[in-house]
Structures are given as C-alpha cells and as structure tokens.
C-alpha positions in Angstrom: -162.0 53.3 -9.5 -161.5 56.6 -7.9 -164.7 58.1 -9.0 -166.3 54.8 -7.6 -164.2 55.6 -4.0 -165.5 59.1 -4.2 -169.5 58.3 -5.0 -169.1 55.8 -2.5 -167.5 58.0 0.3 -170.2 61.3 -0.5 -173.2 58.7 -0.7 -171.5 57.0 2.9 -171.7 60.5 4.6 -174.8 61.9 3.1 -176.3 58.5 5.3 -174.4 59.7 8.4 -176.2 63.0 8.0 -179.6 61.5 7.4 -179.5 59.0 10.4 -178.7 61.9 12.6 -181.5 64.3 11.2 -184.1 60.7 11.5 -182.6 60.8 15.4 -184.3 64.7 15.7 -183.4 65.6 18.9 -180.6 63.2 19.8 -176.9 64.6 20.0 -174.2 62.1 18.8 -170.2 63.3 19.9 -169.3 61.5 16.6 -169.7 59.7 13.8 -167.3 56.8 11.8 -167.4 54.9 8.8 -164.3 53.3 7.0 -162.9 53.5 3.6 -159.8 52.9 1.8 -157.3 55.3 0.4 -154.8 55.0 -2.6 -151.3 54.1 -0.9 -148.5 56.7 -2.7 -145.2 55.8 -1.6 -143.9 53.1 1.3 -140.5 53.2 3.5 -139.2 50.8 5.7 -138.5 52.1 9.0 -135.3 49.7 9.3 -133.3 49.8 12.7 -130.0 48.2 13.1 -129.8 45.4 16.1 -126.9 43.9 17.4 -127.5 40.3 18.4 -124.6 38.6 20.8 -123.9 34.8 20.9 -122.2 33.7 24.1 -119.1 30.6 23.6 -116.8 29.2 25.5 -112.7 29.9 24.7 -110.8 27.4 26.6 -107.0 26.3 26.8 -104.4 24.9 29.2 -102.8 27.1 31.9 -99.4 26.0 34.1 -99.1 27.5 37.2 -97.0 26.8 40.1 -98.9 26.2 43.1 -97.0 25.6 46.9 -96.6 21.8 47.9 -98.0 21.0 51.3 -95.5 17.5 51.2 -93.4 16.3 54.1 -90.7 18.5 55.0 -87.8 15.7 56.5 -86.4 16.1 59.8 -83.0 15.3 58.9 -81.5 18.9 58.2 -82.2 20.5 61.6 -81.2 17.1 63.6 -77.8 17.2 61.9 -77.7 20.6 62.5 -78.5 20.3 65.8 -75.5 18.0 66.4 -73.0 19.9 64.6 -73.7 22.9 66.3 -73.6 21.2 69.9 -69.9 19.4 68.9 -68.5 23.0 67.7 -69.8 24.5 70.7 -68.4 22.2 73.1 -64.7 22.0 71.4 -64.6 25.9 71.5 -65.8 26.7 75.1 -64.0 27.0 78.2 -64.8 24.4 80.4 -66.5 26.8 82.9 -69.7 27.6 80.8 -69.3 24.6 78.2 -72.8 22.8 78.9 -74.5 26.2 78.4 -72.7 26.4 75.4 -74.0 22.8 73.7 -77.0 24.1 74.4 -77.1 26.9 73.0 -74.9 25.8 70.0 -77.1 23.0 69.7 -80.4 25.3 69.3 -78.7 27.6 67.2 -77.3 24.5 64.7 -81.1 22.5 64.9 -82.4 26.0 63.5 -79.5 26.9 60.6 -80.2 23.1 59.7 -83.4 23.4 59.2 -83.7 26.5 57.4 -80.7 25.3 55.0 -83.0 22.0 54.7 -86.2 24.2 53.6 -84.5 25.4 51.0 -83.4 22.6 49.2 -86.8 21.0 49.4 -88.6 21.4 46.4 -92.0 24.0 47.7 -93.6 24.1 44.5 -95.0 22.0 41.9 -96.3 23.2 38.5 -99.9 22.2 37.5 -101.8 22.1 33.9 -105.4 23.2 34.1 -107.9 23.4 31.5 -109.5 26.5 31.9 -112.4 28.3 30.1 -113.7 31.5 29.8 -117.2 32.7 28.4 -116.9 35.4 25.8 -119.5 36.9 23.3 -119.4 37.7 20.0 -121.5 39.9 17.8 -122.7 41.1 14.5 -125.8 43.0 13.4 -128.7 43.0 11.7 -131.1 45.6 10.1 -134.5 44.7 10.8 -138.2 46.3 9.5 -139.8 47.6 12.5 -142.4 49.4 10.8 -143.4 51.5 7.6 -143.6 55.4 6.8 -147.0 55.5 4.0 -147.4 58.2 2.3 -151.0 57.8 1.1 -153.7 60.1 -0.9 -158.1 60.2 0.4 -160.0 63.3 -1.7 -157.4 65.2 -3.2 -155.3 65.2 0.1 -152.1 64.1 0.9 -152.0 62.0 4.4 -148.6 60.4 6.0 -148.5 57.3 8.6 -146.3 55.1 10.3 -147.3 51.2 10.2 -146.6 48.1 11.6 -147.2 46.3 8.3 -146.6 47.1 4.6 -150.4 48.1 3.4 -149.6 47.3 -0.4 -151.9 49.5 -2.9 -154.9 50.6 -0.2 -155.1 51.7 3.3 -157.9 51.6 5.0 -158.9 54.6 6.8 -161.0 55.9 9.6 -163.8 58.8 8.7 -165.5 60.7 10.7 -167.6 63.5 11.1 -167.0 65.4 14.6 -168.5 69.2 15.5 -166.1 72.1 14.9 -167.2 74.0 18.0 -168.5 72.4 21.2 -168.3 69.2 23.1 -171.6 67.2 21.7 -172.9 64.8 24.4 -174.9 61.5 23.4 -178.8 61.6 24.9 -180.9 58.8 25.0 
C-alpha cells in the first residue's frame, strides 16, 4: 500500500512539473495536490469544564417585625388625672391651679409612656423564603486531537478537531525556494 502511496505521489508531482513546463512562460506562486498519510499515534486533547446548575434552597424564617396597631388612650388620660389630683392636694393654695396644670401634663406623659410599654410592639412572622444557589461538578471533555502521522519517510505532528482514524489527508505542494513567483496570464 505504501509503495502504491509513493508511485502515486512521484507520478502526481512529475504532472505538476509537466503542466508548468506545457504553460512555457507562465509563472505559477504554487502548486497543490492532496494525498493521504499513514496516521502513527492519536491523543486526545481533553480539557476539564465545570458545568453549574442553578436551584432553589428554601425554608421558613421567624422574625419579629414592629406592629403599627392602635395604641389606647387610656394610660395617659389616667395619668393625666392622677397627676392633676396629687398636684392639687400638695400645693399651696397661692399657685395651686398652675400646679394641676402642670401635674396634670407631667401625669398625661408618665401615663402614657408606662402605657407604651406594656402594649405589645411586635409580632413575630413566618416567611417562606428562598435563596438561589448553584452547584457544580466537572467534566473532561475532547476538544481536539494531537496526530502524530508519517508522508515519505518523515515524521509530521498536528492538532485536530476530529479523530482521523488510520489516514490523514494532507496538503502538497510545490512552492519556489528563493523568490516571490507571481502568476501571468
């Protein structure tokens, strides 16, 4: 088979050589043909890829969160009234309206402070909630081929997309060693 290749290949460029001599005259920058070539040895080029899938983790979540309810009245009123009766039974009669006034101000505010903080200003609440994570693993994947291949006694290395089996197929071609050679027509 590799004689064959070889008769083939010297007959295939002998015709090269004879079309350009028929063309006498006419400069050609190069000349192909194809052939194929024994395949030696084939590596995967294998690179590692880590592929992420996105999910959802959810659970339940209590919280306390402020109340915006009614607050009631009745603290600072009764406040308010306490405050104006010890004010009046303790002042001098001189200054005692002043006095239930400002006892009665000063009782409507310790009343309703003392009322805010009995109330209740929170409630607890049970949400669902959900958060978007990812998870991972990896994969080795072929994304090409290292040939190590043989054409006339000489030893010839590639890189592929695709796994050539036994054959390559190769690109010959004759180009000038010295000078650039322009095409006429």
């Amino acid at each position: 088979m590799k004689t064959t290749k070889t008769l083939i290949s010297a007959l295939t460029i002998a015709a090269v050589f004879a079309s350009s001599a028929s063309f006498a005259g006419h400069k050609q920058s190069a000349a192909y043909y194809y052939d194929y070539a024994d395949v030696e040895h084939v590596d995967p080029i294998i690179k590692t890829i880590t592929i992420e899938t996105p999910h959802q983790e959810c659970g339940y979540e209590t919280r306390s969160v402020p109340s915006h309810g009614h607050h009631s009245a009745t603290p600072t009123i009764l406040g308010a009234v306490l405050g104006g009766a010890i004010a009046n039974g303790v002042s001098k009669k001189s200054n005692r309206n002043a006095m239930t006034v400002v006892g009665t101000l000063l009782g409507g505010t310790i009343g309703r402070d003392i009322g805010h903080t009995n109330e209740r200003h929170h409630r607890r609440v049970t949400t669902r909630v959900c958060n978007d994570t990812y998870s991972s693993h990896q994969v080795d994947k072929v994304v090409g081929y290292n040939v190590t291949y043989s054409y006339e006694g000489h030893r010839y290395t590639t890189h592929t997309k695709y796994d050539p089996g036994d054959e390559l197929r190769v690109r010959i071609g004759v180009v000038p060693a010295e000078g650039e050679s322009v095409a006429e027509y």
